[in-house]
Residue, then its C-alpha position, 0 to 999 in steps of 0.5 A: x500500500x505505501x509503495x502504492x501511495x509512493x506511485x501515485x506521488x511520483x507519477x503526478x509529480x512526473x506527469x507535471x515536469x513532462x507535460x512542461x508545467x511551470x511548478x514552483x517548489x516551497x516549503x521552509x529551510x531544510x524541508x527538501x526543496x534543492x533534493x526535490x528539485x533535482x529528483x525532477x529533473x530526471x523526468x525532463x526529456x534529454x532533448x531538452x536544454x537545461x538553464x540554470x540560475x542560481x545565487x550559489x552554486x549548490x545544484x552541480x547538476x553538470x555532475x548528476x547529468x554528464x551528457x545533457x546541455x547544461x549551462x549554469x550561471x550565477x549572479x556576479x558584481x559585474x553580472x547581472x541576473x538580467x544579462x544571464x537571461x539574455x545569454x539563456x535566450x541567445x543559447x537555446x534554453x528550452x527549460x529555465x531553472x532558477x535555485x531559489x527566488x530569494x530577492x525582488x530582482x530574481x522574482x522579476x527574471x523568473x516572471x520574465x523567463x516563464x513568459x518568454x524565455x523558456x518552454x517551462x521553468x522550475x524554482x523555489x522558494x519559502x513560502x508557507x501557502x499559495x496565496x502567500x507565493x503569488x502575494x510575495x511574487x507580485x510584490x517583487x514585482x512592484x518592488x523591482x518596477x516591472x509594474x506599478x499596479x498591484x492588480x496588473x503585477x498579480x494578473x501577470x503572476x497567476x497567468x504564469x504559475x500552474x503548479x505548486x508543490x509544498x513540503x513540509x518538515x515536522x519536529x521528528x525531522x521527516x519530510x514530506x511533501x504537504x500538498x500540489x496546488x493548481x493555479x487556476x486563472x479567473x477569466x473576465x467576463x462580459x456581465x454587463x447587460x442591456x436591460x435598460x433598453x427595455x425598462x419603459x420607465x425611468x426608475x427601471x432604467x435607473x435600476x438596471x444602470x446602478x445593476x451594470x454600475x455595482x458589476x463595474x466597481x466590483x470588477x475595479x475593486x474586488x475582482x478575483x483573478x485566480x483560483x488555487x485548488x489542491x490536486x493532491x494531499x497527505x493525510x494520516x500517513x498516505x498521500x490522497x488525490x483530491x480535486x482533478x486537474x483542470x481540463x486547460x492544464x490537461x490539454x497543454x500536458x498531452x501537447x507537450x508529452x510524447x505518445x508512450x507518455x501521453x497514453x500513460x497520463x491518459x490512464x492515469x487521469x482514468x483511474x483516478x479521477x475518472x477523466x477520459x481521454x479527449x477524442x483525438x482529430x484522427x477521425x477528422x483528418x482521415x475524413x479530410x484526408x478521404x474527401x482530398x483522395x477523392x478529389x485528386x487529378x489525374x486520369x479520369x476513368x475509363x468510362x468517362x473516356x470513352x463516352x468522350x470518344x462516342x461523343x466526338x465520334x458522333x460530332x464528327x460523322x456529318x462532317x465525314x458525310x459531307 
């Protein structure tokens, strides 16, 4: 049974590296973050090229990895962090790894990185819950200057992060992992309506104009941009699936998993969330690709032909007549 709860862990936290998730690692000092980190990066595919950033050296993953590109980097007096992004953009960097997310300056790179720089990024970083890592990540933001409104720099956070995995270490010492939270982006919608148009009197118009004008402060001032929700828990010594993991997050896993990878995810989500596999456009393709067989040129059949010819024939004979 416990190696049974072990599969079940290792499997998500897998599925979430090969389906190039960007997934923060958090937790206090000393609970295991750098080991975990390191432990994911075997799941990341060898056709990858690995970036690394860090304030120290400590993950020495040119050692564990001998064969994969790898390039690390640190910040310097006459480096700067922002330069060693620049030489990850300019060397081909598919996945960004940043040690720890520890200043304002290094938040802004990793936001930076996850956006454009790279397919995905792992990092760390100390924080107790999610709403205090998107907290502490938006303030870096605004700290740093990349924004100046709190609503835009926490937006930006959200739209970035997935995935996060929390670890935990009691007073006996032992370490595991808490929780993984999925990020889920709040979407704005239009909720504005044209019901005034039909009020006939001017309270109901009135009425309907304050319903449009309450949704707008509402949107201004208290609008929710994302929602977190745990994916998996440990309880009573055993790890437990709780909530499924958005269809969103599912369909850019498959995207980015190869075929032998994507079959096992496929299972995965059956067994223990019941989600089965979305319809592929095999079926749509093959139809497409029947309807331009039947539509090729080339010689037209025998048929055709030779009532062509009885046609031309029977053309030509009055004038063989005459």
């Amino acid at each position: 049974r416990r190696q049974r709860q072990m599969c079940i862990r290792d499997r998500l936290l897998k599925y979430l590296v090969k389906g190039a998730r960007i997934t923060s690692i958090t937790g206090e000092q000393g609970c295991g973050k750098t080991t975990l980190l390191m432990g994911l990066i075997e799941n990341i595919y060898e056709t990858m090229n690995l970036r690394i950033t860090e304030m120290a050296f400590e993950l020495h993953l040119r050692k564990v990895y001998p064969t994969r590109n790898i390039l690390s980097m640190r910040e310097t007096d006459t480096i700067s962090g922002q330069e060693c992004l620049d030489v990850q953009k300019k060397t081909d960097g598919s996945v960004n790894i940043i040690g720890e997310v520890a200043t304002d300056p290094v938040a802004s790179w990793m936001i930076q990185s996850a956006q454009v720089a790279s397919k995905f990024t792992l990092f760390t970083h100390h924080a107790k819950t999610f709403p205090d890592l998107v907290t502490a990540l938006r303030n870096s933001m605004l700290r740093a200057g990349v924004f100046k409104n709190e609503k835009t720099a926490e937006e930006q956070v959200v739209q970035v992060l997935n995935f996060d995995i929390h670890l935990v270490k009691d007073f006996r010492g032992r370490r595991y992992i808490e929780r993984v939270t999925e990020c889920i982006p709040v979407e704005e919608k239009n909720e504005y309506t044209y019901d005034h148009r039909k009020e006939k009197t001017l309270e109901g118009k009135l009425e309907k104009f304050m319903d449009n004008s309450t949704i707008f402060y509402s949107k201004t001032t208290n609008r929710e941009l994302y929602k977190y929700r745990n994916i998996m828990e440990y309880h009573d010594g055993k790890y437990v699936l709780t909530n499924p993991i958005s269809d969103k997050n599912i369909r850019e896993m498959r995207i980015n998993m190869d075929d032998s990878d994507v079959v096992d995810f496929d299972k995965f989500l059956e067994r223990n969330w019941g989600i089965k596999p979305p319809k592929l456009d095999d079926d749509t393709n093959t139809e497409n690709s029947t309807e331009v067989e039947t539509k090729k040129r080339g010689r037209k059949p025998k048929t055709t032909l030779a009532e062509e010819g009885l046609s031309l024939i029977h053309i030509s004979e009055p004038t063989r007549h005459s």
